[in-house]
mmCIF entry with sequence, helices, sheets and N, C-alpha, C, O atoms, coordinates in Angstrom:
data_MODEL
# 
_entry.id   MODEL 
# 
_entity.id                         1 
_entity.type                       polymer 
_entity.pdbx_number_of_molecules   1 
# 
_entity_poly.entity_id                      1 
_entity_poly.type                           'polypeptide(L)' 
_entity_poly.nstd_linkage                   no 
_entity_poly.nstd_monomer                   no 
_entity_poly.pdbx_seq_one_letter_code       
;(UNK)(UNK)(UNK)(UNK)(UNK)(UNK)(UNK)(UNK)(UNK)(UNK)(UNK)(UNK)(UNK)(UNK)(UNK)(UNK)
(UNK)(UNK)(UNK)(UNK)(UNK)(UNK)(UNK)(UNK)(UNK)(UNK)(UNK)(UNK)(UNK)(UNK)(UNK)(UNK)
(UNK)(UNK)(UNK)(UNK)(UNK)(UNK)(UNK)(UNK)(UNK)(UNK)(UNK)(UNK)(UNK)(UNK)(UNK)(UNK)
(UNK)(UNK)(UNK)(UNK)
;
_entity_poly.pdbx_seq_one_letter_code_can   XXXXXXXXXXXXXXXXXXXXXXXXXXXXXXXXXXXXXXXXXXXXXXXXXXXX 
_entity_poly.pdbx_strand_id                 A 
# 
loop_
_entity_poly_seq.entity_id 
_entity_poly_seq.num 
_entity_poly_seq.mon_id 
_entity_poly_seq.hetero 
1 1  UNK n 
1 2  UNK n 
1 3  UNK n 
1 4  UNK n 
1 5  UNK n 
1 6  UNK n 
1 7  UNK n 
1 8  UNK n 
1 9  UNK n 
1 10 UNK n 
1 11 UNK n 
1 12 UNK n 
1 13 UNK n 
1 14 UNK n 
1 15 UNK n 
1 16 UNK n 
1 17 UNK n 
1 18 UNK n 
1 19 UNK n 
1 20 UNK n 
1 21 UNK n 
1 22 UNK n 
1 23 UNK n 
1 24 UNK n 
1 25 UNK n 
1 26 UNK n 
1 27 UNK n 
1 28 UNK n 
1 29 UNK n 
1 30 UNK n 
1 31 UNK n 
1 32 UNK n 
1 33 UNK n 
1 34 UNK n 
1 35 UNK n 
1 36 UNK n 
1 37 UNK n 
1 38 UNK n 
1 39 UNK n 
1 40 UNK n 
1 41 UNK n 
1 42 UNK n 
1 43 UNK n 
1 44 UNK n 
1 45 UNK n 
1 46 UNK n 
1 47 UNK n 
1 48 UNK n 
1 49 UNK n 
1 50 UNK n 
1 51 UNK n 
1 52 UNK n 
# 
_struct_asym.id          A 
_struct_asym.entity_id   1 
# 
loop_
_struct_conf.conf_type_id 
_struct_conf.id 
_struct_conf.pdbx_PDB_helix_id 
_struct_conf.beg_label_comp_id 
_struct_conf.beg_label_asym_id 
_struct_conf.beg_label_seq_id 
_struct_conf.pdbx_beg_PDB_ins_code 
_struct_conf.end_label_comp_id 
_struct_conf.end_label_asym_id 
_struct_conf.end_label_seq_id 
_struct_conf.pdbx_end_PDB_ins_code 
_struct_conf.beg_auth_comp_id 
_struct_conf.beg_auth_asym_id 
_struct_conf.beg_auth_seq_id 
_struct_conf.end_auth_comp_id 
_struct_conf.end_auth_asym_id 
_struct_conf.end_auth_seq_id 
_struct_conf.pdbx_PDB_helix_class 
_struct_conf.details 
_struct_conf.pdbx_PDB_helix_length 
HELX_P HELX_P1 AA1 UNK A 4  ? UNK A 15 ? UNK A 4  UNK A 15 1 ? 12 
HELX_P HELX_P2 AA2 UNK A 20 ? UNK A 36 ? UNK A 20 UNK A 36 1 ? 17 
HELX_P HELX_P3 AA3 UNK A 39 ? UNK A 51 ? UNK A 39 UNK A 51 1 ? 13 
# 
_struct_conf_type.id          HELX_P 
_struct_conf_type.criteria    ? 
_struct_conf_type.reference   ? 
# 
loop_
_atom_site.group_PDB 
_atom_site.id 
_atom_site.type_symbol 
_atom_site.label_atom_id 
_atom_site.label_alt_id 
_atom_site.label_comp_id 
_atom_site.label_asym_id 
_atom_site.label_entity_id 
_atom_site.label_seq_id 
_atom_site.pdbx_PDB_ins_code 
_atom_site.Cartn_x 
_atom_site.Cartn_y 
_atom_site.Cartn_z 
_atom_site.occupancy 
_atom_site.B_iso_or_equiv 
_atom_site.pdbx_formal_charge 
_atom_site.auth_seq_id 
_atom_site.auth_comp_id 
_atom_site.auth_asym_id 
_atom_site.auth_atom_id 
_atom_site.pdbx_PDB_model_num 
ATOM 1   N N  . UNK A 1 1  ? 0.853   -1.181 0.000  1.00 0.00 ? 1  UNK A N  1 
ATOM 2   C CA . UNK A 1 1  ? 0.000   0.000  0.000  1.00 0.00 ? 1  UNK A CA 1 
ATOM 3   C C  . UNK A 1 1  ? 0.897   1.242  0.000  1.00 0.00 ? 1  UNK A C  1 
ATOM 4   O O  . UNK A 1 1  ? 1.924   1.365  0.667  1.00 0.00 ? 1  UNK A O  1 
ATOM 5   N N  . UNK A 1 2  ? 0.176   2.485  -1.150 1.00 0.00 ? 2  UNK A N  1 
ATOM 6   C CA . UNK A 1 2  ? 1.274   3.288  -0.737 1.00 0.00 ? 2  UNK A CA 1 
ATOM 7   C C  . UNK A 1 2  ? 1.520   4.501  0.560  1.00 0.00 ? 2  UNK A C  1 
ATOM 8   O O  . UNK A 1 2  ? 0.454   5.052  0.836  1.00 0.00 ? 2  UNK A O  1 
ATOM 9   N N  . UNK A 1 3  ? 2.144   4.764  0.993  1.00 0.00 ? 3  UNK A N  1 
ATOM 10  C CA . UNK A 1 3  ? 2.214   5.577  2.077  1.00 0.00 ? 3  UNK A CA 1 
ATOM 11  C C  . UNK A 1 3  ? 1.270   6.763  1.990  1.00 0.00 ? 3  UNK A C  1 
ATOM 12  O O  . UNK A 1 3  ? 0.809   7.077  3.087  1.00 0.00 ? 3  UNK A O  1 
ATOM 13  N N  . UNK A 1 4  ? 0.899   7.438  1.050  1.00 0.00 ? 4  UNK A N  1 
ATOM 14  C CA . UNK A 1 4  ? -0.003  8.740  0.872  1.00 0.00 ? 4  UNK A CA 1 
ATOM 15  C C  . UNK A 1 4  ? -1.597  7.959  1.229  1.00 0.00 ? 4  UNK A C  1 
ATOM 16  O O  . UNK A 1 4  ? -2.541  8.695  1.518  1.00 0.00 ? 4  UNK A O  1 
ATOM 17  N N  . UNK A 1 5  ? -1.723  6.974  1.197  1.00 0.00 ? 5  UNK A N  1 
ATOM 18  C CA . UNK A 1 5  ? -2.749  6.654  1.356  1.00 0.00 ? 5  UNK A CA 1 
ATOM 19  C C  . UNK A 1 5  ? -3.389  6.185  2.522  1.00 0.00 ? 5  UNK A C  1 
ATOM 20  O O  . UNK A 1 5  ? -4.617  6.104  2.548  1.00 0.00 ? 5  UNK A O  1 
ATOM 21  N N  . UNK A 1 6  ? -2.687  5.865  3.497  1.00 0.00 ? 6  UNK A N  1 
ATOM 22  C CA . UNK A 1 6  ? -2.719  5.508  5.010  1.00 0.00 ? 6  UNK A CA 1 
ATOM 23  C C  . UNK A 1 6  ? -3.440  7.172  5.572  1.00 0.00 ? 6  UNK A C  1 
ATOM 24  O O  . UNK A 1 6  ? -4.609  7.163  5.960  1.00 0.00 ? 6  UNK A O  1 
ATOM 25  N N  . UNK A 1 7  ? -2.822  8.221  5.568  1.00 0.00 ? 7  UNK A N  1 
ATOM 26  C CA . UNK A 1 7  ? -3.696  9.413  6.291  1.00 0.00 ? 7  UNK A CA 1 
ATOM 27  C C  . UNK A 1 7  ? -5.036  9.904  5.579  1.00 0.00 ? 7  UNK A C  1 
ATOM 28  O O  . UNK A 1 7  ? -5.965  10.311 6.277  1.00 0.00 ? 7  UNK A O  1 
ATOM 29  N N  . UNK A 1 8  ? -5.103  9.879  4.650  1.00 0.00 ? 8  UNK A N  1 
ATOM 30  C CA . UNK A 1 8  ? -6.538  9.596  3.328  1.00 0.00 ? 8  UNK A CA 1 
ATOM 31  C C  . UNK A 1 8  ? -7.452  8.950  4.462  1.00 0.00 ? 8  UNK A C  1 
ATOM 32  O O  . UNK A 1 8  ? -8.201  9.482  5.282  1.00 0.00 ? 8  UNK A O  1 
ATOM 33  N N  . UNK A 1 9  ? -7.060  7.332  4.170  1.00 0.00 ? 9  UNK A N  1 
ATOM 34  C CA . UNK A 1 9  ? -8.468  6.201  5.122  1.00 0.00 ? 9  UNK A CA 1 
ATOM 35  C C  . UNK A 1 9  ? -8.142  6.519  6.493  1.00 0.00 ? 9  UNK A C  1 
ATOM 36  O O  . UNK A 1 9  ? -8.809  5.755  7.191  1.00 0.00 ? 9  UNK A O  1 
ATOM 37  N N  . UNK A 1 10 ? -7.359  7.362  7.295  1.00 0.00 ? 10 UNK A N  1 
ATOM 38  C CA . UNK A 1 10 ? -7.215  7.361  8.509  1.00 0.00 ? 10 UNK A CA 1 
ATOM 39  C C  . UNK A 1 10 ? -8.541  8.763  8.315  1.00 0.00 ? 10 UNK A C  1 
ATOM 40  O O  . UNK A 1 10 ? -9.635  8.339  8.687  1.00 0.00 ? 10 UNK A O  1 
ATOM 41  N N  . UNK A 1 11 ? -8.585  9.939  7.930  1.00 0.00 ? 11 UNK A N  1 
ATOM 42  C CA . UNK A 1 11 ? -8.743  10.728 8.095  1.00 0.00 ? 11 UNK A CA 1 
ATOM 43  C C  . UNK A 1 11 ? -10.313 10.510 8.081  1.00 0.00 ? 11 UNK A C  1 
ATOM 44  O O  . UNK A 1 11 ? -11.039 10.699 9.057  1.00 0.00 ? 11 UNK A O  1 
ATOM 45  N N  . UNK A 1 12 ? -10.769 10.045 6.709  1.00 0.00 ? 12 UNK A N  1 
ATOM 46  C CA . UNK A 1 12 ? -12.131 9.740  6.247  1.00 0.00 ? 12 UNK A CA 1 
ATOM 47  C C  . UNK A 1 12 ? -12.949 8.886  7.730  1.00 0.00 ? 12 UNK A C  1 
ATOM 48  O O  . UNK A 1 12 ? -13.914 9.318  8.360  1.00 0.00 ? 12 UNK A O  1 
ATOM 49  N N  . UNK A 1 13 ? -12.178 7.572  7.981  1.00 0.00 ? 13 UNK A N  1 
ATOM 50  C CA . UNK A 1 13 ? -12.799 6.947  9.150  1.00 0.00 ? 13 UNK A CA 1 
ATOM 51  C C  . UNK A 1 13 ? -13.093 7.803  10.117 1.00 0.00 ? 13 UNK A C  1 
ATOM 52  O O  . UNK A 1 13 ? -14.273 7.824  10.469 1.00 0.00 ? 13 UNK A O  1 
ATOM 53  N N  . UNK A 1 14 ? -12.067 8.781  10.838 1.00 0.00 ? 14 UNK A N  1 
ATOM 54  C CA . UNK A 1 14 ? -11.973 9.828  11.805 1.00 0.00 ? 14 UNK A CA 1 
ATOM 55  C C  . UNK A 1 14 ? -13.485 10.637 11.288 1.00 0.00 ? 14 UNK A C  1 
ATOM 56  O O  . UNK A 1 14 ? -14.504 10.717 11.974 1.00 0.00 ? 14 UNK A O  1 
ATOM 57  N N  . UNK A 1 15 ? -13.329 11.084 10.159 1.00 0.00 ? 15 UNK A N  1 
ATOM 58  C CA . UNK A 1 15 ? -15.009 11.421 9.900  1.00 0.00 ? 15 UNK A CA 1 
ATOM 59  C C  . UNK A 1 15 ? -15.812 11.327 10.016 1.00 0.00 ? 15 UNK A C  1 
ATOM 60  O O  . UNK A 1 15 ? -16.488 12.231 10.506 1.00 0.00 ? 15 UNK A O  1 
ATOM 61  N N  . UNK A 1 16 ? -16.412 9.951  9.584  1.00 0.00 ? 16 UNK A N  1 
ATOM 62  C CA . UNK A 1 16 ? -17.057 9.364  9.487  1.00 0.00 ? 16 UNK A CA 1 
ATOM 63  C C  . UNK A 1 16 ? -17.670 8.360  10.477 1.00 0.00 ? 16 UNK A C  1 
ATOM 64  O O  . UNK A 1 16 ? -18.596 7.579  10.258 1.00 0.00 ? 16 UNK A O  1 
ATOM 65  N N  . UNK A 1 17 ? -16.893 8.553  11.733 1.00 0.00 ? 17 UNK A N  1 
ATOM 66  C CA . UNK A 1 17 ? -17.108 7.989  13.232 1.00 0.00 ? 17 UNK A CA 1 
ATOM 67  C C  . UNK A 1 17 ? -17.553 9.226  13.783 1.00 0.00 ? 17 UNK A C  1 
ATOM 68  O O  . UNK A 1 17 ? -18.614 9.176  14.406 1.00 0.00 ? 17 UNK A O  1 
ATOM 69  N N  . UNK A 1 18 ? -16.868 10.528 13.671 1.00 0.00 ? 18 UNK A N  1 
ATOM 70  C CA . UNK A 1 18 ? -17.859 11.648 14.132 1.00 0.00 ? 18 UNK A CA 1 
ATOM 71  C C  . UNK A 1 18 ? -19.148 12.391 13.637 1.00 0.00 ? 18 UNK A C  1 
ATOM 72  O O  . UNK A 1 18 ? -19.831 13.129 14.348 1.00 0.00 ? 18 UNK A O  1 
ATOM 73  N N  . UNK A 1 19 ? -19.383 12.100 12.341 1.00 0.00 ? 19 UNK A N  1 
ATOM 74  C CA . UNK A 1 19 ? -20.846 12.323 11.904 1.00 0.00 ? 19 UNK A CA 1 
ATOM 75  C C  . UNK A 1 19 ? -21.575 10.990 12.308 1.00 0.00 ? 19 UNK A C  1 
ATOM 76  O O  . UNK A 1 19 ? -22.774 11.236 12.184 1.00 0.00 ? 19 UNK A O  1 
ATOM 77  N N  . UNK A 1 20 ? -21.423 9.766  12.709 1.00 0.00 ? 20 UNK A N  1 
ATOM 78  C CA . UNK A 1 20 ? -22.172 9.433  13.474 1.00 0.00 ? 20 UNK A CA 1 
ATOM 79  C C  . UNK A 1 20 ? -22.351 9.643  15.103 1.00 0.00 ? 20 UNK A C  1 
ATOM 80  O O  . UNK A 1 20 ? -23.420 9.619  15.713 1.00 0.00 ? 20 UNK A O  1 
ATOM 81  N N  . UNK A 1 21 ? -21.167 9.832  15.594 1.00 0.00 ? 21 UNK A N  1 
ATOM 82  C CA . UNK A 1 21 ? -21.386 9.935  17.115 1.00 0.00 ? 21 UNK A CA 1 
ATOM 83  C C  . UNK A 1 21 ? -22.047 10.916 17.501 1.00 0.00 ? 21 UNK A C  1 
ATOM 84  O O  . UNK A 1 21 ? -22.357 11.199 18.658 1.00 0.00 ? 21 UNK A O  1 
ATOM 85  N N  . UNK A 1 22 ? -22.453 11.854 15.867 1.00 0.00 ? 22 UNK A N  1 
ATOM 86  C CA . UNK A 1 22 ? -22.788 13.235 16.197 1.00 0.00 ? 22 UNK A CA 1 
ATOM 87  C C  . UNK A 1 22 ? -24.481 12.763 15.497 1.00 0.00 ? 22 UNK A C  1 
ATOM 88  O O  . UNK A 1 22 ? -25.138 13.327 16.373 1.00 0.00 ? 22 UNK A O  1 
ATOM 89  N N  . UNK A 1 23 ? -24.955 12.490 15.083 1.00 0.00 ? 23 UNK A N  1 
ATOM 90  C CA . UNK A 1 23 ? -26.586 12.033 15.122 1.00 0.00 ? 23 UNK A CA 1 
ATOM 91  C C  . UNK A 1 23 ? -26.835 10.885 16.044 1.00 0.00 ? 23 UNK A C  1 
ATOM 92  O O  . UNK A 1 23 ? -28.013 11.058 16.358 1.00 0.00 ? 23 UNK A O  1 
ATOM 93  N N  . UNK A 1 24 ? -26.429 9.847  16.644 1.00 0.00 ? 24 UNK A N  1 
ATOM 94  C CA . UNK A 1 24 ? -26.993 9.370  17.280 1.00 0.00 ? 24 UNK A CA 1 
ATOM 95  C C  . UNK A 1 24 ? -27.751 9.636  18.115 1.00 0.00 ? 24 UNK A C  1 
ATOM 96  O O  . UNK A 1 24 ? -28.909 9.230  18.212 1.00 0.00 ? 24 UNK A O  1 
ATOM 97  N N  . UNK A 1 25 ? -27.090 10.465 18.926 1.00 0.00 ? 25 UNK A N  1 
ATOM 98  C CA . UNK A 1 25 ? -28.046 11.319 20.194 1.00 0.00 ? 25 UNK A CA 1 
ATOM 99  C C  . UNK A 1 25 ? -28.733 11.961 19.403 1.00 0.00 ? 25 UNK A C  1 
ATOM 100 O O  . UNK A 1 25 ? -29.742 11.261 19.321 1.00 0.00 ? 25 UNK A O  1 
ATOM 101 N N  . UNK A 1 26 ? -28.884 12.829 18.753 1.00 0.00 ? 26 UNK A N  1 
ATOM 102 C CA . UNK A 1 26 ? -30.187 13.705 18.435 1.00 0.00 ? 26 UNK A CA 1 
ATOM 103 C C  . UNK A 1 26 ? -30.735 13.162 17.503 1.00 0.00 ? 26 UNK A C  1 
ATOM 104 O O  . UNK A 1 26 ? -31.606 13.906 17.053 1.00 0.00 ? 26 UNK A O  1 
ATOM 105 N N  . UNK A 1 27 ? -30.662 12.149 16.934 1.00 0.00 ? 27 UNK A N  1 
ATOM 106 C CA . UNK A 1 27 ? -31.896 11.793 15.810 1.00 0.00 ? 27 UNK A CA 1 
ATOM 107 C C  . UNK A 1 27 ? -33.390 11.175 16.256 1.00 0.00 ? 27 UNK A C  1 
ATOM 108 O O  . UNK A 1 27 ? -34.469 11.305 15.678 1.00 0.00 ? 27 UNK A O  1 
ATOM 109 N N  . UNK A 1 28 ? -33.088 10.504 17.410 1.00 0.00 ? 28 UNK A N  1 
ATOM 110 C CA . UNK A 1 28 ? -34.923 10.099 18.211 1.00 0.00 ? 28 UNK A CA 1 
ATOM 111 C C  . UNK A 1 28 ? -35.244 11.583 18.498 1.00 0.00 ? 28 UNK A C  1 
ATOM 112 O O  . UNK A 1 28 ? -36.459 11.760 18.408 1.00 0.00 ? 28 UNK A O  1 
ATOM 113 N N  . UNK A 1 29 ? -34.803 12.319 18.704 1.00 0.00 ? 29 UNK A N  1 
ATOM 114 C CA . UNK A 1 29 ? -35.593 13.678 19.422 1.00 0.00 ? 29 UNK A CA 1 
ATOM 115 C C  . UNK A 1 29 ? -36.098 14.571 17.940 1.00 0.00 ? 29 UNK A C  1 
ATOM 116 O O  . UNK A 1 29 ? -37.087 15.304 17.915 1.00 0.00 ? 29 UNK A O  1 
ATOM 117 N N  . UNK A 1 30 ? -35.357 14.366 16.983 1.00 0.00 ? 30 UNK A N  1 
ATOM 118 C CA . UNK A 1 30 ? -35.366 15.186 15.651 1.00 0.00 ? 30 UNK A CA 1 
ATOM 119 C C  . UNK A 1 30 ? -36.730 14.105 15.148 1.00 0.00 ? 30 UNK A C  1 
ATOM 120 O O  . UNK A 1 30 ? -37.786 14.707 14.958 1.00 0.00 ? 30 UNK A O  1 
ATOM 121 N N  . UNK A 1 31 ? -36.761 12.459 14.911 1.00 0.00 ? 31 UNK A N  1 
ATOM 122 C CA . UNK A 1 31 ? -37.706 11.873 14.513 1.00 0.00 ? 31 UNK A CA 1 
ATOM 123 C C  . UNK A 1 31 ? -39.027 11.932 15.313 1.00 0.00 ? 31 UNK A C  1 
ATOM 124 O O  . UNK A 1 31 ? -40.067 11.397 14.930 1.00 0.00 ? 31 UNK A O  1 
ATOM 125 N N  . UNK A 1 32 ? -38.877 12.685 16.545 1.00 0.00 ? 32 UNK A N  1 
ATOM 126 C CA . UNK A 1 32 ? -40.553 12.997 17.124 1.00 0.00 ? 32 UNK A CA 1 
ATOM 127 C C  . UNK A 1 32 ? -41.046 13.718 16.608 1.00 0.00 ? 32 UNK A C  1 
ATOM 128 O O  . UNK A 1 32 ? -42.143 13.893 16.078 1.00 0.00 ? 32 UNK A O  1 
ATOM 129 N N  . UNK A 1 33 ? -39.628 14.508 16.855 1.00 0.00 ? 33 UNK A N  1 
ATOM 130 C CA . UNK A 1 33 ? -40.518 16.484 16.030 1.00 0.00 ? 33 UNK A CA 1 
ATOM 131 C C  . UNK A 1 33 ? -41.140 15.918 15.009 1.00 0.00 ? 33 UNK A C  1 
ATOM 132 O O  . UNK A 1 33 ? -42.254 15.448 15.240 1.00 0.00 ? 33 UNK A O  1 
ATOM 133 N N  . UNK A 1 34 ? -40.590 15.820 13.647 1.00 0.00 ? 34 UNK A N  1 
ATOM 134 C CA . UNK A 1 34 ? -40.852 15.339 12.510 1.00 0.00 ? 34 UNK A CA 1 
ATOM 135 C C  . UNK A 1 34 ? -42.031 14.758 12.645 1.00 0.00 ? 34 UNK A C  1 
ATOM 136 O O  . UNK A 1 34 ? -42.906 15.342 12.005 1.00 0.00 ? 34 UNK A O  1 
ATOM 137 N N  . UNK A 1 35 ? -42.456 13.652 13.347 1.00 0.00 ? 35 UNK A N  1 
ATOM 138 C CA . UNK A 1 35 ? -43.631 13.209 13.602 1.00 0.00 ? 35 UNK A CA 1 
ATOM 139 C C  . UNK A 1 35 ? -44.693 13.880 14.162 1.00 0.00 ? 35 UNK A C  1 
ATOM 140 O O  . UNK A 1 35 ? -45.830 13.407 14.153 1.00 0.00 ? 35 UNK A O  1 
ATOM 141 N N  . UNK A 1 36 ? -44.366 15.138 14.739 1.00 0.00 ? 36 UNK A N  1 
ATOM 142 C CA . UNK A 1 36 ? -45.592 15.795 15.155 1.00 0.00 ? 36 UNK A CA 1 
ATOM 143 C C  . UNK A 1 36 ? -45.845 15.295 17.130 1.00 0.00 ? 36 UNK A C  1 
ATOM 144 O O  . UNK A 1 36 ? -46.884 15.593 17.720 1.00 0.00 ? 36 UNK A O  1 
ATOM 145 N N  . UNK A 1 37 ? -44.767 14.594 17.764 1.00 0.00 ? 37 UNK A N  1 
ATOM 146 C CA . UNK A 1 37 ? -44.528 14.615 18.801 1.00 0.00 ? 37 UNK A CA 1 
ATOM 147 C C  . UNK A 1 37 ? -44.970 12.875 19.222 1.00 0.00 ? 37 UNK A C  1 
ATOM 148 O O  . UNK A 1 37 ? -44.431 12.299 20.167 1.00 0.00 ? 37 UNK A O  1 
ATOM 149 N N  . UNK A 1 38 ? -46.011 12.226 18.349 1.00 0.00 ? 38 UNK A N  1 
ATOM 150 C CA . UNK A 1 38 ? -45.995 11.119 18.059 1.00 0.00 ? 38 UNK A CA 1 
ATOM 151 C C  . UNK A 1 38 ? -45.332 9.914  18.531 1.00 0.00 ? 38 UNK A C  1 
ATOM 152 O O  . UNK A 1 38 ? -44.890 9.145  17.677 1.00 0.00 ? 38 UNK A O  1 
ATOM 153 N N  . UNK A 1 39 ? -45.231 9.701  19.471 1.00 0.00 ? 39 UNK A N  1 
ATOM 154 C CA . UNK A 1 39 ? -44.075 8.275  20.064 1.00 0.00 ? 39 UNK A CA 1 
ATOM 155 C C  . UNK A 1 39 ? -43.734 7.304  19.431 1.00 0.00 ? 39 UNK A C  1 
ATOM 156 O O  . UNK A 1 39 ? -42.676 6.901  18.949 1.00 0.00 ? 39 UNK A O  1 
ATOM 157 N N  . UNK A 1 40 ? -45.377 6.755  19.511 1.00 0.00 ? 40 UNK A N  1 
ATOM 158 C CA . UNK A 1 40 ? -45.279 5.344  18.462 1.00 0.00 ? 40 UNK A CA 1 
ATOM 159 C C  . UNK A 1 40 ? -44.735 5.611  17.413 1.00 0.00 ? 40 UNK A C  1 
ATOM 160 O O  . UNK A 1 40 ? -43.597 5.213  17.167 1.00 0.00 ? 40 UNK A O  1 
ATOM 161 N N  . UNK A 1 41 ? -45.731 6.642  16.238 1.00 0.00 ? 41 UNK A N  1 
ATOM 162 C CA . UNK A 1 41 ? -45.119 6.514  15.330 1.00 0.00 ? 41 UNK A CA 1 
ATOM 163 C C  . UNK A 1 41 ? -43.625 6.772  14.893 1.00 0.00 ? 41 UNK A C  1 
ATOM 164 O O  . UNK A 1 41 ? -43.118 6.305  13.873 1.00 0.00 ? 41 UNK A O  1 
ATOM 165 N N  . UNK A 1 42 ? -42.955 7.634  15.870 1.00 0.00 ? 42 UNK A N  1 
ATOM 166 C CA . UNK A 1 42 ? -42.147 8.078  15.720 1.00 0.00 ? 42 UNK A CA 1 
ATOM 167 C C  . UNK A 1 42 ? -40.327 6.820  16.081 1.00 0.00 ? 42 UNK A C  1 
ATOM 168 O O  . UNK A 1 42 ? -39.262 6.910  15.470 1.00 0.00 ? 42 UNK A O  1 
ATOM 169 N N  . UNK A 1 43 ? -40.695 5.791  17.284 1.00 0.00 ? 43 UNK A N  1 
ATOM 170 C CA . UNK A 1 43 ? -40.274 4.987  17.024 1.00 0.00 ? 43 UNK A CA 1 
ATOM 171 C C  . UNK A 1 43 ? -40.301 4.103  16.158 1.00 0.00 ? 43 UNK A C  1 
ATOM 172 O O  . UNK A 1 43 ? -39.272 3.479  15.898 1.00 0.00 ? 43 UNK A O  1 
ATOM 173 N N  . UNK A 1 44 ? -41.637 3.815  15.433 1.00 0.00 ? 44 UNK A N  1 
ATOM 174 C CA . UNK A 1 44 ? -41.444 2.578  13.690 1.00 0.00 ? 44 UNK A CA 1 
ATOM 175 C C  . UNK A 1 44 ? -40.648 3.522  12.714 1.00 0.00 ? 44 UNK A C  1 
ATOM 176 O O  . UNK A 1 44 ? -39.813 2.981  11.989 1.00 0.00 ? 44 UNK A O  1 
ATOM 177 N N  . UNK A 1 45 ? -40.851 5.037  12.618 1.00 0.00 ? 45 UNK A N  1 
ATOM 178 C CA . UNK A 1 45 ? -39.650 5.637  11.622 1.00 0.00 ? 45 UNK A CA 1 
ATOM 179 C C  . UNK A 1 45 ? -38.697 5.109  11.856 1.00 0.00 ? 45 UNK A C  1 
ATOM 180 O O  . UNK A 1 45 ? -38.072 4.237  11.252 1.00 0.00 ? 45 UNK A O  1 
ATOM 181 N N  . UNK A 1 46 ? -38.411 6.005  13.446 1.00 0.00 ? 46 UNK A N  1 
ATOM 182 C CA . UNK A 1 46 ? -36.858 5.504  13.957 1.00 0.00 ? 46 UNK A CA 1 
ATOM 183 C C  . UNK A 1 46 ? -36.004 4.072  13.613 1.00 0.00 ? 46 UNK A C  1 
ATOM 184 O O  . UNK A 1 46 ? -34.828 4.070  13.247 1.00 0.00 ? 46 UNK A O  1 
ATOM 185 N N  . UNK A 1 47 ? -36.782 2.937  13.792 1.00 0.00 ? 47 UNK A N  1 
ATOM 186 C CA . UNK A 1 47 ? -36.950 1.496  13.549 1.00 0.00 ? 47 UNK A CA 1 
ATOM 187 C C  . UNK A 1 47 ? -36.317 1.696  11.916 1.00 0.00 ? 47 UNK A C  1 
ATOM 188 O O  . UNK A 1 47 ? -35.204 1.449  11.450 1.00 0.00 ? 47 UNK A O  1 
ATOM 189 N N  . UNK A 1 48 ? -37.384 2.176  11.393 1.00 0.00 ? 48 UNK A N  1 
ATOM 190 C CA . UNK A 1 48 ? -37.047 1.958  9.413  1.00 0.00 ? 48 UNK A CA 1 
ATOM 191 C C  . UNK A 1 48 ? -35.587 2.313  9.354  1.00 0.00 ? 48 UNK A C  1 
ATOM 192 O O  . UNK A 1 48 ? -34.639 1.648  8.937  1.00 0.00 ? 48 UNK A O  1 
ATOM 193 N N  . UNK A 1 49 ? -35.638 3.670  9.935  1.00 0.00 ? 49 UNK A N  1 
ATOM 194 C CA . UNK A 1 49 ? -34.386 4.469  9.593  1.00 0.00 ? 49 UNK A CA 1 
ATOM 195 C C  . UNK A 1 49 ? -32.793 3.779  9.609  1.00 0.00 ? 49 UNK A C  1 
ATOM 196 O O  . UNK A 1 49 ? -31.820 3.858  8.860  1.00 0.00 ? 49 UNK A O  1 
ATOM 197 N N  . UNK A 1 50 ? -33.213 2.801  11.361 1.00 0.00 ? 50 UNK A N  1 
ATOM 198 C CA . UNK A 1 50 ? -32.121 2.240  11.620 1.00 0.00 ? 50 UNK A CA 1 
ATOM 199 C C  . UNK A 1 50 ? -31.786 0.667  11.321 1.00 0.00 ? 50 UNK A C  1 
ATOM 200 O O  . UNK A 1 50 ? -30.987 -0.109 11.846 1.00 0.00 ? 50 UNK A O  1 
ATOM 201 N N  . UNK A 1 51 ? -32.491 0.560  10.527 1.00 0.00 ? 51 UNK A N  1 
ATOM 202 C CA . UNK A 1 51 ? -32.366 -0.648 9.753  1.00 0.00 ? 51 UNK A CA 1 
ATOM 203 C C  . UNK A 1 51 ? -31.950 -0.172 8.215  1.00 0.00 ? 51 UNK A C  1 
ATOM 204 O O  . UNK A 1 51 ? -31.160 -0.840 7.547  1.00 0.00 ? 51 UNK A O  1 
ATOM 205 N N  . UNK A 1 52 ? -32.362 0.653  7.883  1.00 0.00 ? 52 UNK A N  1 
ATOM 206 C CA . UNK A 1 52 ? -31.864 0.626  6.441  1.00 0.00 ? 52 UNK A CA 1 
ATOM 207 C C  . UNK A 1 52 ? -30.145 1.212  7.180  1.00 0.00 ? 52 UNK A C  1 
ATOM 208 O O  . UNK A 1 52 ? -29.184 1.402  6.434  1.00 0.00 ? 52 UNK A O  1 
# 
């Protein structure tokens, strides 16, 4: 592998672990709103969401 390419996939992962660590917490509270405050429904979104 060549050396320029090791800080590339280091950097992207580093990314890409913080745009998730960064919706996890707020996406059930963002999928109520969205729902109109809705529980149920708002957990089967949540459900879809986190399965796809």
């Amino acid at each position: 592998m060549r050396k320029p390419a090791l800080p590339f996939i280091f950097v992207t992962l580093v990314l890409d672990i913080l745009g998730i660590g960064l919706i996890v917490p707020v996406l059930p509270d963002l999928v109520k709103h969205f729902q109109g405050g809705d529980v149920a429904q708002a957990s089967h979104t949540y459900g879809l969401l986190a399965s796809v």
